[in-house]
KEDREN-26182 format. One record per residue (C-alpha): residue number from 1; x negated, z, y negated. Coordinates in Angstrom, 2 decimals. Each point is the difference from the previous one (the first is absolute). Example, Ala and Ser with C-alpha at 12.3 -4.5 7.8 and 13.67 -1.06 7.14 Angstrom:
! KEDREN-26182
SITE   k      c1      c3      c2
SITE   1  -12.30    7.80    4.50
SITE   2   -1.37   -0.66   -3.44
This chain:
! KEDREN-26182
SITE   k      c1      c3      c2
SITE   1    0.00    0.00    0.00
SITE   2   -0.95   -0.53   -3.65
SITE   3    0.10    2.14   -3.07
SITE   4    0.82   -1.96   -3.35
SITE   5   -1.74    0.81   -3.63
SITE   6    1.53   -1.19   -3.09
SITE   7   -2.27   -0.13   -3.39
SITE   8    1.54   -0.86   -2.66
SITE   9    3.42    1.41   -0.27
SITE  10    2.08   -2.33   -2.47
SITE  11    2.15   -2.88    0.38
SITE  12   -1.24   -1.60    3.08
SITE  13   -1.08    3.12    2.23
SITE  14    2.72    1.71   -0.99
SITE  15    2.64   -2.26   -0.31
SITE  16   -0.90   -2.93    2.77
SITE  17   -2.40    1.76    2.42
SITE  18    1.10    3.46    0.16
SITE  19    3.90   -1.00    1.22
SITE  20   -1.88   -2.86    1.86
SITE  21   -1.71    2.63    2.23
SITE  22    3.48    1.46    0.52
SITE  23    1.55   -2.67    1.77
SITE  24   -3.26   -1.06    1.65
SITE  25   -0.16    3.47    1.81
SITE  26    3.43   -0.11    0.76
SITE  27   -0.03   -3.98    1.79
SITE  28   -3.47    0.92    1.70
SITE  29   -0.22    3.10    1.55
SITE  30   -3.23    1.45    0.89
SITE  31   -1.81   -2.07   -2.03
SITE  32   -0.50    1.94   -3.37
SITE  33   -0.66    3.86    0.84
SITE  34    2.62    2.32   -0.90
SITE  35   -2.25    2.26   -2.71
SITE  36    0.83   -0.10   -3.68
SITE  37   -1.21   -3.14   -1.95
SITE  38   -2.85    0.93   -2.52
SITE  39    0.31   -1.38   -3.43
SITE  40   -2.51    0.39   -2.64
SITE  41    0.04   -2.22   -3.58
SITE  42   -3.01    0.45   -1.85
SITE  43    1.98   -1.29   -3.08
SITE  44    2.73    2.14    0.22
SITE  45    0.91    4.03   -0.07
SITE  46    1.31    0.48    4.15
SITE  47    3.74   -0.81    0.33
SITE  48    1.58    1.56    3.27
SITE  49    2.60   -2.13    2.24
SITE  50    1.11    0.62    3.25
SITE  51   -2.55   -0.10    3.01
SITE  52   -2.66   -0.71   -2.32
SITE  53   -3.22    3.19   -0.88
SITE  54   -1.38   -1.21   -3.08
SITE  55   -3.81    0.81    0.03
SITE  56   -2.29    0.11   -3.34
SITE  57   -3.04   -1.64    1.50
SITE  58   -0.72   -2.80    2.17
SITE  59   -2.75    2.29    1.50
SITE  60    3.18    2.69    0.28
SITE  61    1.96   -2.92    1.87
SITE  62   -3.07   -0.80    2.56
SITE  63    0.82    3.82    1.24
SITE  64    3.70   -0.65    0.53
SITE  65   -0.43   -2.71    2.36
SITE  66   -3.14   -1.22    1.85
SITE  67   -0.59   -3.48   -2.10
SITE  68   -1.04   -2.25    3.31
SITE  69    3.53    0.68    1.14
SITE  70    2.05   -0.23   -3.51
SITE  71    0.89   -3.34   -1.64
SITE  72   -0.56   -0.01   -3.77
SITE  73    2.75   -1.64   -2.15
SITE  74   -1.93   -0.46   -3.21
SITE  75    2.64   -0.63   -3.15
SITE  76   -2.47    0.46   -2.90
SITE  77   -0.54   -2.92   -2.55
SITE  78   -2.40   -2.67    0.87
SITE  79   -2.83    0.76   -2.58
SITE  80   -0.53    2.81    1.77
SITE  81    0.15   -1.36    3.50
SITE  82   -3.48   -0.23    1.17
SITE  83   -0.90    3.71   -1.15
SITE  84    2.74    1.63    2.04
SITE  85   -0.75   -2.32    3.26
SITE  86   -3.93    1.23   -0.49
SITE  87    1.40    3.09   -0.52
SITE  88    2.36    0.28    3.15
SITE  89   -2.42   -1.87    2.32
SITE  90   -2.73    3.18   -0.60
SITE  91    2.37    2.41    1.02
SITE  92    0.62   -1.77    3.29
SITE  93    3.02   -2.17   -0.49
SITE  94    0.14   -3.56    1.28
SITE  95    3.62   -0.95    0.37
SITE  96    1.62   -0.94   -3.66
SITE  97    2.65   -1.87   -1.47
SITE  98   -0.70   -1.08   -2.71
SITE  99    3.15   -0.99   -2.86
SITE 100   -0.61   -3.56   -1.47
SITE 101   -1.36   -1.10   -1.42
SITE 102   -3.82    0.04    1.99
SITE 103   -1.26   -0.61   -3.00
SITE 104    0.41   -1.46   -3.46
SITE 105   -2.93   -2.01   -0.47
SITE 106   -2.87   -1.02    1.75
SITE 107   -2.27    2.92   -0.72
SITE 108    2.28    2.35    0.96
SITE 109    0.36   -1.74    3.28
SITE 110   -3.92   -0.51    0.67
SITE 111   -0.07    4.12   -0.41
SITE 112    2.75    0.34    2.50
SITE 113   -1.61   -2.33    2.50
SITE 114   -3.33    1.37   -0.47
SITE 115    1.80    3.92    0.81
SITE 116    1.73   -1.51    3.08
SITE 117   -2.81   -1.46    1.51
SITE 118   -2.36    3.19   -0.59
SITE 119    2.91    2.85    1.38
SITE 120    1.27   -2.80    2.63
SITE 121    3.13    0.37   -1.73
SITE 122    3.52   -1.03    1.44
SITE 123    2.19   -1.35   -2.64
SITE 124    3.55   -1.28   -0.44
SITE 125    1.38   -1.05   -3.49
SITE 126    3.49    0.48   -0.39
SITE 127    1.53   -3.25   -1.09
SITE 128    3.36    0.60    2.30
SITE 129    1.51   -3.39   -0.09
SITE 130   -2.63   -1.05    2.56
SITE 131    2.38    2.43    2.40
SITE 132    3.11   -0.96   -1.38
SITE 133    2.59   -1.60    2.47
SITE 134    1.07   -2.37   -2.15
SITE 135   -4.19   -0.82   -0.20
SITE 136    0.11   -0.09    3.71
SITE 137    3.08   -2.82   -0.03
SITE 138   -2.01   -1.95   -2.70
SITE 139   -2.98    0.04    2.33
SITE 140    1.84   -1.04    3.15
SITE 141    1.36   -2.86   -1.65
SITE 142   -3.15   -1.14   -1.77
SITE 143   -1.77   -0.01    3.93
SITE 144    2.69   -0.89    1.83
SITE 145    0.90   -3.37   -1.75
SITE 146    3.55   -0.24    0.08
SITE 147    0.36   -1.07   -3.37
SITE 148   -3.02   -2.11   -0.16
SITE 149   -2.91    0.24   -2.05
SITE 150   -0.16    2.59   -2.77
SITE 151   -0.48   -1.64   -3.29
SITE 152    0.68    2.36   -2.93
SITE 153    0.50    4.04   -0.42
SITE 154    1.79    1.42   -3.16
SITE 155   -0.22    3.61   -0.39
SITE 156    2.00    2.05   -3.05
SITE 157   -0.62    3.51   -0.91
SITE 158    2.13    1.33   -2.66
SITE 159   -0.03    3.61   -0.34
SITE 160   -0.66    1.79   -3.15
SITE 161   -2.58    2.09   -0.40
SITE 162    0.13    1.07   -3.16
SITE 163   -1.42    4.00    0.35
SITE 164   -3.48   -2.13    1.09
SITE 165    0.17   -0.46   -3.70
SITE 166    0.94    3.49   -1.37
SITE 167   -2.48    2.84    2.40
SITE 168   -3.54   -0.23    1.12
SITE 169   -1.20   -3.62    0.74
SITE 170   -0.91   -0.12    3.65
SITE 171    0.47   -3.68   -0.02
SITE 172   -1.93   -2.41   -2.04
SITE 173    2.02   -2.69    0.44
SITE 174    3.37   -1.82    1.44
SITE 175   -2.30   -1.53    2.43
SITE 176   -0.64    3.67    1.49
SITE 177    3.70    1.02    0.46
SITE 178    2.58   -1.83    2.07
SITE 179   -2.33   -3.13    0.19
SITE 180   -2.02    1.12    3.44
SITE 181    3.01    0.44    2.05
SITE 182    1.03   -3.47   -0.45
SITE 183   -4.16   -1.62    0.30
SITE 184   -0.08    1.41    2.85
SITE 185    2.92   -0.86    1.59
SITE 186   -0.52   -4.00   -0.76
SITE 187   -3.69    0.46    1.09
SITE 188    1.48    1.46    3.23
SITE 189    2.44   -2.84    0.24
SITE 190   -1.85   -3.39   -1.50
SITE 191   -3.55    0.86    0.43
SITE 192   -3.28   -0.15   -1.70
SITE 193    0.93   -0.75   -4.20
SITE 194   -1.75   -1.00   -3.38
SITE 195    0.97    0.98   -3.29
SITE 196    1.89   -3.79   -1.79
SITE 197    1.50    2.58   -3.08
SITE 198    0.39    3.71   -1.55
SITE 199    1.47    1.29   -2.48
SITE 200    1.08    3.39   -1.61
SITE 201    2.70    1.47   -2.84
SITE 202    0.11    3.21   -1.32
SITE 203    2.27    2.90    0.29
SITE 204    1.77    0.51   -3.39
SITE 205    2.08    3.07   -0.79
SITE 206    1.74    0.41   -3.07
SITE 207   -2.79   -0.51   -2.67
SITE 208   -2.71    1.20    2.41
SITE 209   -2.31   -3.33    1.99
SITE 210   -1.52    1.17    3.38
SITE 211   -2.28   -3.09    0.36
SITE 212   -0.29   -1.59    3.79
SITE 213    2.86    1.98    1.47
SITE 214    3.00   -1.96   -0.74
SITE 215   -0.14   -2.55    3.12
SITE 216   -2.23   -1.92    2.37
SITE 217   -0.08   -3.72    1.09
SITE 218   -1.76   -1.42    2.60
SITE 219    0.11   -3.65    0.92
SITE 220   -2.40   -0.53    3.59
SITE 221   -0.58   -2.67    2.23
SITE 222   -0.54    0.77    3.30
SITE 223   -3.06   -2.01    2.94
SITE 224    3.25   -1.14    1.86
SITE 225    1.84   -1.43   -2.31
SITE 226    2.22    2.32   -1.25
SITE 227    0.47    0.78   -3.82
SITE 228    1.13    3.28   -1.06
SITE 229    1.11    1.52   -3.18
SITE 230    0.58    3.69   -0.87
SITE 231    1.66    1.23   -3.04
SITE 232   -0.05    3.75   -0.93
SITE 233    2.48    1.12   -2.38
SITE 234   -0.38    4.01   -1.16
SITE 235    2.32   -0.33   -3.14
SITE 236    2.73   -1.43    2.04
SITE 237    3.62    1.55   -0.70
SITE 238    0.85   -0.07    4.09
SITE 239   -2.29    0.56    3.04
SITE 240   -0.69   -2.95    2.43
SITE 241   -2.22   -0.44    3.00
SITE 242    0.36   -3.46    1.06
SITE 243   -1.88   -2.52    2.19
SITE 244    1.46   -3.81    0.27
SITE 245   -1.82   -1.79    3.00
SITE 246   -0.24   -4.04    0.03
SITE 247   -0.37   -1.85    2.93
SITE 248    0.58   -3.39    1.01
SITE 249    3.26    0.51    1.75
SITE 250    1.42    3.06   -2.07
SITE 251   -0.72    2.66   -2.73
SITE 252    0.55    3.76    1.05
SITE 253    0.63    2.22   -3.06
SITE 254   -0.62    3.67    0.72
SITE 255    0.69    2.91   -2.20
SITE 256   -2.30    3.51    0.66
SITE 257    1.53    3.16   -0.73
SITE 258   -0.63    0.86   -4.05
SITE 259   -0.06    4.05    0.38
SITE 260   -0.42    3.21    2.18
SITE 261    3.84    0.41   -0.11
SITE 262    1.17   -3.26    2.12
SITE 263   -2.62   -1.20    2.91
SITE 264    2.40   -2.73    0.89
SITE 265   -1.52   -4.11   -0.06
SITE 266    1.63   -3.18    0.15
SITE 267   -1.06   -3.28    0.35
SITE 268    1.71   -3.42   -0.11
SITE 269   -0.75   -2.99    1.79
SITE 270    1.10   -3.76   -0.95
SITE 271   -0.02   -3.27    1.94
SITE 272    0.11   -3.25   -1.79
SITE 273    3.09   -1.31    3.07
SITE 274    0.44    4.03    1.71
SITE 275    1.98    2.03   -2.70
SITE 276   -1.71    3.28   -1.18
SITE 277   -0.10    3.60    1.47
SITE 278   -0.35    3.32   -1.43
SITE 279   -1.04    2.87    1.83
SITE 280   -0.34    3.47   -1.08
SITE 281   -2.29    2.62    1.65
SITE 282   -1.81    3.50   -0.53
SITE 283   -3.53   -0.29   -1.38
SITE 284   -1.57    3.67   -0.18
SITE 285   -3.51   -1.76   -0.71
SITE 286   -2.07    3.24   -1.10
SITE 287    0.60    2.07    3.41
SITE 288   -0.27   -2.94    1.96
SITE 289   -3.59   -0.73   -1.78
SITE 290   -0.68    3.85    0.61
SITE 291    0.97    0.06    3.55
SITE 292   -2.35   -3.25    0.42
SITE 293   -2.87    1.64   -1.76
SITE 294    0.28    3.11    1.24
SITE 295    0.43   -1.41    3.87
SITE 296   -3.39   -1.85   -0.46
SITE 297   -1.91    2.82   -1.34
SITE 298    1.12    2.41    3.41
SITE 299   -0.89   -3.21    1.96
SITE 300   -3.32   -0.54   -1.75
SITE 301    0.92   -3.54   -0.64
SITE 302   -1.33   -1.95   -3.29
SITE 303    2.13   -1.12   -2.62
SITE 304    0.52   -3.35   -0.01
SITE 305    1.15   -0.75   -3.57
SITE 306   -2.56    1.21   -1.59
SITE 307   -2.48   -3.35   -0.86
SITE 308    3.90   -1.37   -1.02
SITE 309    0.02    2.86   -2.92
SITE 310   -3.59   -0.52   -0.92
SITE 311    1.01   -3.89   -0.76
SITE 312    3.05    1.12   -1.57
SITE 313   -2.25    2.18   -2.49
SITE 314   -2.66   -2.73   -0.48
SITE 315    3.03   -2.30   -0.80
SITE 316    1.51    2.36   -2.32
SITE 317   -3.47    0.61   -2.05
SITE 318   -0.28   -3.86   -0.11
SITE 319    3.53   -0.17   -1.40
SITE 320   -0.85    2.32   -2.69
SITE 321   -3.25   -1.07   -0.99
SITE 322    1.80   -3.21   -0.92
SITE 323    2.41    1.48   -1.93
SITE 324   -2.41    1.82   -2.13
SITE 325   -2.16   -3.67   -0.48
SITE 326   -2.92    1.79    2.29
SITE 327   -1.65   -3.11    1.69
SITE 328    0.23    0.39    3.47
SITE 329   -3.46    1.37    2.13
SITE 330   -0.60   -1.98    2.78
SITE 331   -1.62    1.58    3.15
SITE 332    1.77    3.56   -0.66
């Protein structure tokens, strides 16, 4: 069995991971241990919740639970990533999930690499989507070829974010926010990519300009073929997760549930000369990636997505580097 840390305490460990671990425990017996969940935030005063010690220390949490059998869920901004993995890997923990994104920029994710390879560290990032069963439908039709050859992917996230503007800025840019979820999920399902256009807008609220955080578009074109845009919307009015599909022989629309208060998908399929369908399922994506991740670490098995997020962050830097006119560095 496995213990679980949490550090960093705010809207994703509390919020997403914490009630995560809840259902995970309950759907797979046995497989997380039943002792208290330690949480410590090094940002934050402790907040108590049920089932959870909150520690002051992450030297305090290494005597709660012995760290070669607890899995780290590590929710602190990205700027400070590579100091808390150095940090966690000398006390003796190997076994982290790490929120997304990996990193935010190329030097960021040279200093994570370098820390993995010297602790031997296993890490998963949490970009969910990759779990998600609508994901998993997308996939089997992209391999199976009923509809042909994929051609084009469309993917819309509208969901405002406007408190990214108003507290502590913990993401530089749009790029950084919702953006990952969906770069990795076309990477997943198209294949290798390179950058064709980027661009940014910034958050605006009331007379107040929060440069680079308004939205994100990305325009790629993938080695087989397949062209892909992504457009990020964080001043939108209304939340949206969709992903439209193109292949030769129909176009499957899928929607991806827009909050922690529904987990339901739904995804519609159209044939040019078979009529449409429209299915709707449950999609709990963050306990399924949990269960996944947490599976592979009692099995000792290696994380397969990872090289998929480390091209998802080199794509991202590339994007923004050509929003901000940097040329781009060949050979990085």
């Amino acid at each position: 069995m496995l213990h679980t840390l949490i550090v960093g305490m705010g809207r994703a460990g509390r919020r997403l991971h914490l009630p995560s671990l809840a259902k995970v425990r309950t759907a797979a017996p046995g497989l997380l241990a039943p002792s208290p969940i330690v949480a410590f935030d090094p940002f934050r005063p402790p907040a108590g919740a049920d089932g959870v010690v909150t520690v002051g220390s992450l030297e305090e949490a290494a005597r709660c639970h012995p760290p070669a059998r607890t899995v780290v869920h590590l929710c602190t901004p990205p700027h400070v990533r590579a100091a808390m993995l150095d940090r966690l890997a000398g006390l003796g923990h190997r076994k982290i999930i790490v929120e997304k994104p990996l990193a935010v920029d190329l030097v960021g994710l040279a200093a994570v690499a370098r820390i993995r390879r010297r602790w031997n560290l296993d890490l998963a990032v949490a970009t969910h989507w990759l779990d998600s069963a609508l994901t998993r439908r997308l996939r089997a039709a992209v391999t199976g070829g009923r509809y042909g050859r994929l051609r084009r992917i469309h993917v819309v996230q509208n969901k405002p974010r406007f408190a990214l503007g108003t507290g502590a800025r913990t993401h530089p840019t749009a790029f950084d926010v919702e953006m990952p979820h969906a770069l990795a999920v076309v990477l997943d399902l198209a294949g290798d990519a390179r950058i064709t256009g980027a661009s940014w807008d910034d958050l605006v609220i009331g007379g107040r300009t929060v440069p680079r955080l308004g939205g994100a578009h990305l325009r790629l074109s993938h080695r087989s073929g397949v062209r892909t845009e992504i457009d990020s919307d964080l001043t939108s009015p209304v939340r949206e997760r969709r992903i439209t599909l193109e292949f030769d022989e129909g176009v499957l629309v899928g929607h991806y549930p827009c909050s922690d208060a529904d987990h339901t998908a739904q995804l519609r399929t159209v044939r040019p000369r078979g009529g449409a369908t429209w299915t709707v399922f449950d999609d709990d994506a963050f306990p399924a990636f949990l269960g996944e991740a947490y599976g592979r670490f009692a099995a000792h098995a290696p994380t397969p997505t990872l090289p998929l997020q480390v091209e998802a962050v080199r794509l991202l830097t590339e994007a923004k580097r050509h929003c901000a006119g940097v040329p781009e560095v060949r050979g990085v």
